[in-house]
N, C-alpha and C positions, 0 to 999 in steps of 0.2 A: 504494500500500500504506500503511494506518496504522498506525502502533507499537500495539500491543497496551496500552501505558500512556503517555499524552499526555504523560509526565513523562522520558521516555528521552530520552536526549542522546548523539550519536556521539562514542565516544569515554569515555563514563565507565563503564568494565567493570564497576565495580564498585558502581554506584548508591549512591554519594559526595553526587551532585551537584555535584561538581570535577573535573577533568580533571587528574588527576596523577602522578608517576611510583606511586604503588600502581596505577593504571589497566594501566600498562606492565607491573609484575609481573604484576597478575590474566591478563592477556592470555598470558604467558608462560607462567603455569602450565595453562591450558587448553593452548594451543599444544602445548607440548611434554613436559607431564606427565598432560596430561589431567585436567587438574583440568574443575571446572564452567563450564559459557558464562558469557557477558557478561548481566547481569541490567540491566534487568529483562526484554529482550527481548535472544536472541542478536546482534540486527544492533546492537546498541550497540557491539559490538568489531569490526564489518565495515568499520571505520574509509577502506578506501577504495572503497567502495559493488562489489566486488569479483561479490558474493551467497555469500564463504564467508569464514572467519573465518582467517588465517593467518599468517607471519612476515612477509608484506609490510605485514600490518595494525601491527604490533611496529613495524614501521621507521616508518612515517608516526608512529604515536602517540609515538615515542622524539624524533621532528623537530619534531614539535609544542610539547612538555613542556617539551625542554630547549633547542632551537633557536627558539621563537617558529614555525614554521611554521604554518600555515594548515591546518586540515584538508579534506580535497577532498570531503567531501561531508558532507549533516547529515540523519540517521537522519527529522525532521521534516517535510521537504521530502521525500522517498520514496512 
């Protein structure tokens, strides 16, 4: 599958171009206020290549940001 924009990064919710805790809010508010998907293509927030967008995605991108963790997959490579 290719990203719809060559330019998507797993993980940047919010098409920043950084991967940072506003990534973790945007995520949140879709999550659980329903706010809007991960732009520029929803699988940017599918942070652990999952195929849906959820609180487990919250928990990897919170481990990433502020623990240094790795993220387990990259929206690119898909």
């Amino acid at each position: 599958m290719t990203p719809a924009n060559a330019s998507a990064r797993t993980g940047d919710a919010n098409a920043s171009g950084l991967i940072t805790s506003a990534d973790v809010i945007y995520l949140v508010n879709h999550v659980f206020k329903l706010g809007p998907p991960a732009l520029p293509v929803w699988q940017t927030g599918d942070v652990n290549c999952s195929g849906s967008v959820t609180s487990a995605d919250i928990i990897v991108l919170v481990n990433h940001v502020f623990k240094s963790a790795l993220l387990p997959c990259d929206l690119c490579a898909l």
